[in-house]
PAPAGU-561307 format. One record per residue (C-alpha): x, y, z; residue in one letter. Coordinates in steps of 0.25 Angstrom, whole numbers, padded with zeros to 4 digits, always signed. Example, Ala and Ser with C-alpha at 12.3 -4.5 7.8 and 13.67 -1.06 7.14 Angstrom:
BEGIN
+0049-0018+0031A/+0055-0004+0029S/
END
This chain:
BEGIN
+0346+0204+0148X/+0354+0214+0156X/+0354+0213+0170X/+0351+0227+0178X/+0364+0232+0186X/+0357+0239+0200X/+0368+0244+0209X/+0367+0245+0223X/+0370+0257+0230X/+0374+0258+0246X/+0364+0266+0253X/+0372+0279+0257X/+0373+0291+0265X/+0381+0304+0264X/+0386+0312+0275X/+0393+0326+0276X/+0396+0338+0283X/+0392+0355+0281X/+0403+0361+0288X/+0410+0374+0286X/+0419+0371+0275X/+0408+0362+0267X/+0393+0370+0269X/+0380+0362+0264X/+0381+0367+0248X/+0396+0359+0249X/+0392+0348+0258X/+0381+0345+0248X/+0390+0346+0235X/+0399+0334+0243X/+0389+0325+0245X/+0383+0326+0232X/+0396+0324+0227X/+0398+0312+0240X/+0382+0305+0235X/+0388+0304+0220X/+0402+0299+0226X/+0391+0290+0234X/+0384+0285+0220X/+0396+0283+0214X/+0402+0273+0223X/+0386+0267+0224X/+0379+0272+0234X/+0366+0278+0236X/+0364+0290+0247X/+0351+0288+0256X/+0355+0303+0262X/+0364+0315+0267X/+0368+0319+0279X/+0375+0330+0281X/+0379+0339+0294X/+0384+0354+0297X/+0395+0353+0305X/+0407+0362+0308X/+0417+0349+0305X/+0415+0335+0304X/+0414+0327+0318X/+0427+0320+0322X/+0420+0307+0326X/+0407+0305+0317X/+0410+0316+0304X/+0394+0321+0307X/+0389+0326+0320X/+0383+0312+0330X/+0367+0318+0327X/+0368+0317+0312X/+0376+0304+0313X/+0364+0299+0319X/+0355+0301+0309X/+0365+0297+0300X/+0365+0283+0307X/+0349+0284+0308X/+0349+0285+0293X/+0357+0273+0291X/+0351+0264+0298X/+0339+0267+0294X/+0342+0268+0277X/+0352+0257+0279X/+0364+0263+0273X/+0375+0259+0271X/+0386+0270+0271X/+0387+0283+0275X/+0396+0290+0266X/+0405+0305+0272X/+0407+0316+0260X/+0420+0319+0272X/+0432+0309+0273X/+0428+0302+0288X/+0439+0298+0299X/+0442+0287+0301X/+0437+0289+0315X/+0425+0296+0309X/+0422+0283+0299X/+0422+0273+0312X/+0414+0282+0321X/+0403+0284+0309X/+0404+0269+0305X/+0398+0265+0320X/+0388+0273+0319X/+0381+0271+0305X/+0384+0255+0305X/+0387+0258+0289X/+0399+0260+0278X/+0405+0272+0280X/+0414+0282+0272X/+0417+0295+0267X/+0419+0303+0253X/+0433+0297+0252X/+0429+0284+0255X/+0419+0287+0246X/+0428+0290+0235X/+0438+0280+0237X/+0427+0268+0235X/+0423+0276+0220X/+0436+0275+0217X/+0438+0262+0219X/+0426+0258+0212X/+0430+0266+0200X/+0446+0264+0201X/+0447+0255+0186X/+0464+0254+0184X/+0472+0247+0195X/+0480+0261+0196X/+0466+0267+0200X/+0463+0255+0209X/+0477+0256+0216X/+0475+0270+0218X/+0459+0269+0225X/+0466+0256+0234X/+0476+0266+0240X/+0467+0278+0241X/+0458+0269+0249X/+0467+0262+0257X/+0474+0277+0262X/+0460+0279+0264X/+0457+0266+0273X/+0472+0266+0280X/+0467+0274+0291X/+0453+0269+0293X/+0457+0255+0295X/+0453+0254+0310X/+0439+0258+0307X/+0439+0245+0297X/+0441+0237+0310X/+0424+0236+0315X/+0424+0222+0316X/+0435+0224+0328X/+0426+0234+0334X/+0414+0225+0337X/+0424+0213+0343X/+0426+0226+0354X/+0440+0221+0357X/+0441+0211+0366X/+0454+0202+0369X/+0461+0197+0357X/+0454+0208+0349X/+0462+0222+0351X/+0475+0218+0346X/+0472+0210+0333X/+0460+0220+0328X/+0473+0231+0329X/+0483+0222+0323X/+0473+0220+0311X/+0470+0235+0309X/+0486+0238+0309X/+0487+0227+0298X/+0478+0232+0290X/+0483+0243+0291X/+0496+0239+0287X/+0490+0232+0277X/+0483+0246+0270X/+0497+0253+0271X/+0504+0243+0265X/+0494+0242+0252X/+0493+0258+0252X/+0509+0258+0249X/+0508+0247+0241X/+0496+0256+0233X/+0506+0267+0232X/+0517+0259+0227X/+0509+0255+0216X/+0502+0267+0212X/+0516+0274+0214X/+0520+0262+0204X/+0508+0266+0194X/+0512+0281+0195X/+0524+0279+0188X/+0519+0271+0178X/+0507+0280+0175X/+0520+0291+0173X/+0527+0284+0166X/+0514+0281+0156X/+0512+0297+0158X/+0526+0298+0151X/+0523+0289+0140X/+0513+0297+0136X/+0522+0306+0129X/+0522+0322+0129X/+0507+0322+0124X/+0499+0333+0132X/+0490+0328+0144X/+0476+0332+0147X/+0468+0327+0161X/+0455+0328+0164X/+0453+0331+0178X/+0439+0336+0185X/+0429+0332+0196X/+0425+0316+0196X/+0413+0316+0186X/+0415+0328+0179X/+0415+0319+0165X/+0429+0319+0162X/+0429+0305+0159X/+0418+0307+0148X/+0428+0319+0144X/+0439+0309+0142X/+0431+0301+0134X/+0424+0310+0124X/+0439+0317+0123X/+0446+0304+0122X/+0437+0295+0115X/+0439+0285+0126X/+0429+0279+0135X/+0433+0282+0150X/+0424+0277+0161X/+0413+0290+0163X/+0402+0290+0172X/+0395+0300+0180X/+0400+0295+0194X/+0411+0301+0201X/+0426+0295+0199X/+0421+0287+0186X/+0434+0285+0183X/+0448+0285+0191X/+0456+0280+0182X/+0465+0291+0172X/+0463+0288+0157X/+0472+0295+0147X/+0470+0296+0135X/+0477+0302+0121X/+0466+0312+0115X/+0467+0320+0102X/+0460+0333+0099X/+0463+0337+0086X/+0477+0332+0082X/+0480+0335+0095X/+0484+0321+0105X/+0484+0324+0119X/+0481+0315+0133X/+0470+0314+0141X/+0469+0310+0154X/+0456+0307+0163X/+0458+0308+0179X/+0450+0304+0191X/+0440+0314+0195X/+0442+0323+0207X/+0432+0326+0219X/+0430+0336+0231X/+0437+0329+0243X/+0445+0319+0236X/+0451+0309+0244X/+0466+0311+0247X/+0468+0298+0246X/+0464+0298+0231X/+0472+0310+0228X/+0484+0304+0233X/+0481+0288+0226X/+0476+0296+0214X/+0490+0303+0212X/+0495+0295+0200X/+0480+0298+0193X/+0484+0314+0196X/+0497+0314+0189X/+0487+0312+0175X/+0484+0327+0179X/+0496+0331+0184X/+0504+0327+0170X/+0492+0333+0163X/+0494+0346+0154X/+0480+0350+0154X/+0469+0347+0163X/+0456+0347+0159X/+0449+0350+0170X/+0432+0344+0167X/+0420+0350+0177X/+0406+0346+0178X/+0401+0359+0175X/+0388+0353+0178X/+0390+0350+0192X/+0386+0361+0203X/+0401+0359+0209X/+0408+0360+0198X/+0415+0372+0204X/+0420+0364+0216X/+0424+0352+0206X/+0433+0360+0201X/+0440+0366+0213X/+0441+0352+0218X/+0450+0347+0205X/+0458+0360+0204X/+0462+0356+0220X/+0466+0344+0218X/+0473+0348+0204X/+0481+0358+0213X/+0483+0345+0224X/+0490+0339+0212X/+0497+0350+0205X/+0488+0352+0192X/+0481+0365+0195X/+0490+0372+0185X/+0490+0364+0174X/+0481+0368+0161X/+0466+0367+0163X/+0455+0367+0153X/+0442+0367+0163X/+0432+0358+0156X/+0418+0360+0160X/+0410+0348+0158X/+0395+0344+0159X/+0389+0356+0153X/+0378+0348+0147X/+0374+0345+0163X/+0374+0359+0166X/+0363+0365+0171X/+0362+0379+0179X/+0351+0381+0190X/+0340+0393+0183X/+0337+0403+0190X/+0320+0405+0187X/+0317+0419+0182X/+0308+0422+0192X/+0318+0418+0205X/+0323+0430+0210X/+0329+0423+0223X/+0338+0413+0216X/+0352+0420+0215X/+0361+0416+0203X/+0371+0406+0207X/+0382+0397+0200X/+0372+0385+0199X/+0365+0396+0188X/+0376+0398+0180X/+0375+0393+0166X/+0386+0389+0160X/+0388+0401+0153X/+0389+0409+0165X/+0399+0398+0171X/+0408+0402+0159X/+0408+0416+0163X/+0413+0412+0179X/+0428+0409+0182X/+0427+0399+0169X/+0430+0413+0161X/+0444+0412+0168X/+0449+0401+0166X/+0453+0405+0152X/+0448+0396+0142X/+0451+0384+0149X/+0437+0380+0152X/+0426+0372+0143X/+0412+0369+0144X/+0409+0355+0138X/+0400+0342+0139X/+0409+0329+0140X/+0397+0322+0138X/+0389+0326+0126X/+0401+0334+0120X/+0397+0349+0122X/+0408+0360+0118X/+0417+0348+0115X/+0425+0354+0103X/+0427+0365+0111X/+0434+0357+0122X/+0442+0348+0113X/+0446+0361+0106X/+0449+0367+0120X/+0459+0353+0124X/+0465+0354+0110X/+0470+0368+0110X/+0476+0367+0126X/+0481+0354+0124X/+0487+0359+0109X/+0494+0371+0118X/+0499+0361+0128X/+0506+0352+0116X/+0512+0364+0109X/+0518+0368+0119X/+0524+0355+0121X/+0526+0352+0107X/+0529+0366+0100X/+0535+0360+0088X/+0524+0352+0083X/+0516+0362+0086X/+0512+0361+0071X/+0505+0349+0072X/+0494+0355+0081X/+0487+0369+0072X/+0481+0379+0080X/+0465+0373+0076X/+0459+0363+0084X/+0457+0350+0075X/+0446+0341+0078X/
END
């Protein structure tokens, strides 16, 4: 008899800001993103609180009012973290901490723990520890509550001072330390890179749970962790694909989100040079989801970040089986037609009409248009090879070959 797994979430809330450069339309895209960030990393939100403010307060990131009823809310529903959709202080993180009596932390906190639930390879794992330990460094005094309740005293100033200055010690050293080695793995993963030959290299890069995961392994034949949380996977996968009689590799990369933490930019860098080295990107977009727009502003910025806008793109828009425009009835004569109505017709005749062929309308999951696309692959990676390869050019005809 098999037993019933039942997970527990942690009772959470969410809390953000409307100000002038996020309005309430933005503000709520983030948290929606922030309660599946939440889900994924197993907790279940109780409620939102959000406040219009001009910037966020210095002391408490929310006005002193709505922290009350913040407070009031916690106490009463017992929660047990409060989580920010902004990167707190570490001034900020203490204040709030002594006023909720519960775990607190922001997106990048947030993120950094998926990571590290997710993170599978040692390279992955080394590269989460120092993202977290940058990001702990200077939040190490707030750590210290136990010597806050003692309230100083004789014999108790110094030693609490010498211990924080340990431990800080102690995270410097392991954060060189982390670097040495990943610096170590880095050029053994180049030098792997450099064994792979002169074969053309194709990445995958998108949004985090955009399916290109499940587009690896329907391409590749292969059975890549897919699941529909965000950062499924962290760990890059290459694998050597044909289509047609034509051999090429294929790399999957870890998913990019709005306000990725810098820390995981700079520890991710070694995972990055997969699409640096790349020939072709394919970038993969949830056409299904209402940001998709956004989602993909946010990877062509870090792609400029790390010197890839340029390279070849096909745009692959994926999910079209979840697609669905909002009708507009017949008889509603206030509604006025916005993007949210377009069909996917109509999204083919907006800027996706420029971009010159380079964009496809599949379904990774059921398949749809997919000889289309492996026929689309084919023929820009075939131009890539014979243009490396003009003298064996022959051995690749002009006609796709299944």
């Amino acid at each position: 008899m098999i037993e019933e797994v039942t997970i527990e979430y942690e009772k959470t809330i969410l809390i953000g800001l409307i100000t002038q450069q996020q309005d309430e339309e933005k503000s709520n895209e983030y948290l929606d993103e922030l309660e599946f960030l939440a889900y994924t990393a197993g907790g279940e939100v109780l409620k939102r609180f959000v406040q219009k403010m001009e910037k966020p307060n210095p002391k408490t990131f929310i006005g002193t009012g709505k922290m009350e009823d913040v407070r009031a809310f916690v106490e009463a529903n017992d929660v047990g973290v409060a989580i920010f959709d902004d990167e707190l202080s570490p001034a900020q993180q203490k204040n709030i901490e002594k006023i909720l009596q519960c775990k607190i932390i922001d997106r990048t906190n947030l993120i950094l723990d998926i990571f590290a639930q997710r993170a599978q390879t040692s390279y992955a794992r080394t590269q989460v520890e120092l993202a977290q330990y940058e990001y702990l460094l200077p939040r190490l005094a707030g750590m210290w509550t136990h010597l806050e309740r003692q309230r100083g005293g004789i014999g108790m100033r110094g030693p609490g001072e010498t211990e924080i200055e340990t431990d800080r010690r102690i995270v410097r050293d392991r954060i060189s330390l982390l670097k040495k080695k990943i610096a170590k793995i880095d050029k053994q993963m180049e030098v792997q890179r450099g064994n792979r030959g002169a074969l053309v290299r194709v990445a995958l890069v998108g949004y985090t749970n955009v399916g290109k995961s499940t587009l690896m392994n329907v391409i590749s034949k292969s059975e890549v962790f897919a699941e529909n949380k965000l950062f499924a996977t962290l760990d890059t996968t290459v694998r050597k694909v044909v289509i047609g009689n034509l051999p090429f590799l294929l790399t999957d990369t870890v998913g990019f989100i709005r306000k990725l933490p810098t820390q995981l930019v700079e520890s991710f860098k070694g995972t990055l040079d997969e699409v640096r080295e790349a020939d072709l990107l394919l970038h993969v977009v949830d056409i299904s989801h209402d940001s998709f727009e956004d989602h993909i502003a946010s990877v062509n910025k870090i792609l400029d970040e790390i010197g890839s806008a340029d390279k070849p793109t096909l745009m692959v828009f994926n999910k079209i089986d979840a697609y669905e425009p909002e009708i507009i009835e017949e008889d509603d004569l206030v509604t006025l037609k916005t993007k949210a109505h377009y069909t996917l017709k109509e999204w083919k005749k907006t800027w996706m009409n420029s971009t010159n062929g380079d964009a496809i309308f599949i379904s990774a999951l059921n398949k749809d248009n997919f000889e289309e696309f492996r026929k689309t692959v084919y023929d820009k990676v075939r131009d890539i090879h014979v243009t490396r390869f003009p003298y064996n050019n022959f051995l690749y005809p002009e006609e796709y070959v299944e």
